[in-house]
C-alpha positions as CSV (number, residue, x, y, z in Angstrom):
1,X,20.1,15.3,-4.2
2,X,19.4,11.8,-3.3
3,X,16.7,10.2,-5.5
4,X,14.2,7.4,-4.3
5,X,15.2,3.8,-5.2
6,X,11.6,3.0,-5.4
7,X,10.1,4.6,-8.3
8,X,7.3,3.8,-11.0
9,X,8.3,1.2,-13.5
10,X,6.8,0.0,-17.1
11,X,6.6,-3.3,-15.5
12,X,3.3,-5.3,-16.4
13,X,1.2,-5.0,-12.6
14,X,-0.8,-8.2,-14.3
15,X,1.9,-10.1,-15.1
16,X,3.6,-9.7,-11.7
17,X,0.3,-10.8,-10.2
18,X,-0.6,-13.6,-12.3
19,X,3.2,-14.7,-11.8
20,X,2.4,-15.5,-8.0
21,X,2.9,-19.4,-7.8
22,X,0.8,-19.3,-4.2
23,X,-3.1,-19.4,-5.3
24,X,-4.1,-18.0,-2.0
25,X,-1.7,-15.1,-2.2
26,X,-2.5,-14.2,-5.3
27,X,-6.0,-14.0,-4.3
28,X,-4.8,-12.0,-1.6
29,X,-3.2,-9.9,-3.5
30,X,-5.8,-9.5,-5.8
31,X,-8.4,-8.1,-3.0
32,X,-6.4,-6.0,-1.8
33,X,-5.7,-4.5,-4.9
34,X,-9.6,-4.4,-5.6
35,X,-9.3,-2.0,-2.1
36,X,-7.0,0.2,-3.0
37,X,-8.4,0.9,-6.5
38,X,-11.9,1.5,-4.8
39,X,-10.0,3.8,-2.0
40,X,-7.7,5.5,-4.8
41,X,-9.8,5.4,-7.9
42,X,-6.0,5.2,-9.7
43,X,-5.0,2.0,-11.9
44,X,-1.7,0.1,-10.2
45,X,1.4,0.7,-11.1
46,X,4.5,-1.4,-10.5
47,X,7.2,0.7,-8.1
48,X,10.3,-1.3,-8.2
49,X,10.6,-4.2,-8.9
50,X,7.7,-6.0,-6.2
51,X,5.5,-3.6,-5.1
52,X,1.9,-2.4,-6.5
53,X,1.1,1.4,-5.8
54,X,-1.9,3.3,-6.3
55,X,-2.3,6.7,-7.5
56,X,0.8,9.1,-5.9
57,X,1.8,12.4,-3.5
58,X,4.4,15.2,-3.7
59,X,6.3,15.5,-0.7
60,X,9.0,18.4,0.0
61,X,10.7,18.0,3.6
62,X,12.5,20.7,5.1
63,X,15.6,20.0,4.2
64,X,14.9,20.8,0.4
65,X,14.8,17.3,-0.2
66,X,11.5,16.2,-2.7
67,X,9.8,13.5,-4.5
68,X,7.0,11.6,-5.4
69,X,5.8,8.4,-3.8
70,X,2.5,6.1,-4.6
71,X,-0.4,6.8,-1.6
72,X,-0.8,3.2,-1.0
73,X,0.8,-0.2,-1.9
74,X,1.4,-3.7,-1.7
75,X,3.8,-6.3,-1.9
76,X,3.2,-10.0,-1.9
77,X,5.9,-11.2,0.0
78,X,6.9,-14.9,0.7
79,X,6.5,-14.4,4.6
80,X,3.5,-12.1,4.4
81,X,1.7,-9.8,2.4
82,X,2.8,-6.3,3.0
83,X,0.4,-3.4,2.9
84,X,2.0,0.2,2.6
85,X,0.3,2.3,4.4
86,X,1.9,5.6,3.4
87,X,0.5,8.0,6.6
88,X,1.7,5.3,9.0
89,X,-0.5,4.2,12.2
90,X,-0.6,7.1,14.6
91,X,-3.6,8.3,12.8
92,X,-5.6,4.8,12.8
93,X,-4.9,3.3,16.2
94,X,-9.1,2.7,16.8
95,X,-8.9,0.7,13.4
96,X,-5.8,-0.7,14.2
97,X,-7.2,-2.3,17.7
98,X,-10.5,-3.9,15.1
99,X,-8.3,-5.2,12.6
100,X,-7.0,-7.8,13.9
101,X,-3.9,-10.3,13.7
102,X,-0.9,-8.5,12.1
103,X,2.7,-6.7,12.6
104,X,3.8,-3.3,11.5
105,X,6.6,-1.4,10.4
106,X,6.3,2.3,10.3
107,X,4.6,2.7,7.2
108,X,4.0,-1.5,6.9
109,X,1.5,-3.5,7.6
110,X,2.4,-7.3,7.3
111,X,-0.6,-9.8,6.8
112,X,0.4,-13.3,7.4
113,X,-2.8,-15.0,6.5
114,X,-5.9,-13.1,5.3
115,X,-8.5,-14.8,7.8
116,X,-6.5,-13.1,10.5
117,X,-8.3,-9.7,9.5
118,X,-10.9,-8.2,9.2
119,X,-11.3,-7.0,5.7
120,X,-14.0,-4.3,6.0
121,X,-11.3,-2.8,8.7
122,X,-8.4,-3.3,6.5
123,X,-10.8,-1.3,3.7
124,X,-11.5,1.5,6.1
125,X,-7.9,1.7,7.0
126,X,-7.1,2.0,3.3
127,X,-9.4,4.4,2.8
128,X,-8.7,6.5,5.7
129,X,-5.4,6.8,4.9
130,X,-5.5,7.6,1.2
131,X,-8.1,10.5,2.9
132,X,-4.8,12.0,5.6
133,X,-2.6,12.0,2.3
134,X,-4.8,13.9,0.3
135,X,-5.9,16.5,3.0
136,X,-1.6,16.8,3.6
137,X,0.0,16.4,0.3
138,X,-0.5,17.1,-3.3
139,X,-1.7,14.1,-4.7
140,X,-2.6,12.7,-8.7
C-alpha cells in the first residue's frame, strides 16, 4: 500500500515559524495559526517538512487504500501563503465569493497578501471546514 509522503514530524512548529526571515509573513503565518487553533482546538504539528497542521482525520477510500491526514494547514510559501483547506471549495462557494482576492487549488487556498482578504471570512471558512470533516470522517 502506498503511504502518504506528508506525514507528522517531531519538527519544532516554533522554530519553523520563528525562522521566517519575512516579518509580514511570519505575522501572517502567525494569525492564521491563531485561526486554526481557535477552529481546531488542536496544538500544530509540523507535516513534512513546511507545512503546519491542526488536529487530524481517518480516511479509508474504496479502494482499500487509508490514512491519516491533519484537518487543516498552512504553509508559508515564498509566493504566497498557502492555506489547506482539507474539504476543498465546493462546500464554501458563498464564503468563497466574500473572501476576497486569492487562487485555489483543489484543496489550496493561496493568499498573496493578507489585506487582500477578509479575515473574519477566512475564519469562517476555517471553521466551516474543520465542521464538514468532522460530520464526514473520524477525527482526533
Amino acid at each position: 500500500m502506498v503511504e502518504n509522503k506528508t506525514k507528522p514530524t517531531k519538527q519544532s512548529v516554533t522554530a519553523f515559524v520563528n525562522a521566517i526571515e519575512d516579518k509580514h509573513k511570519r505575522a501572517d503565518a502567525k494569525k492564521v495559526a491563531a485561526m486554526m487553533r481557535e477552529a481546531t482546538g488542536s496544538r500544530a504539528a509540523m507535516w513534512g517538512t513546511n507545512i503546519v497542521g491542526y488536529g487530524r482525520y481517518h480516511y479509508q477510500y474504496a479502494s482499500g487504500k487509508e490514512g491519516d491526514f491533519m484537518l487543516v494547514g498552512y504553509s508559508p510559501r515564498k509566493q504566497a501563503l498557502t492555506v489547506y483547506i482539507i474539504a476543498g471549495f465546493k462546500p464554501f462557494q458563498p464564503l468563497m465569493k466574500k473572501l476576497g482576492k486569492y487562487k485555489t487549488g483543489s484543496s489550496c487556498l493561496y493568499i498573496k497578501r493578507w489585506s487582500d482578504i477578509d479575515e473574519e471570512v477566512l475564519q469562517q471558512l476555517i471553521n466551516d471546514s474543520v465542521k464538514h470533516m468532522r460530520r464526514k470522517y473520524e477525527t482526533s
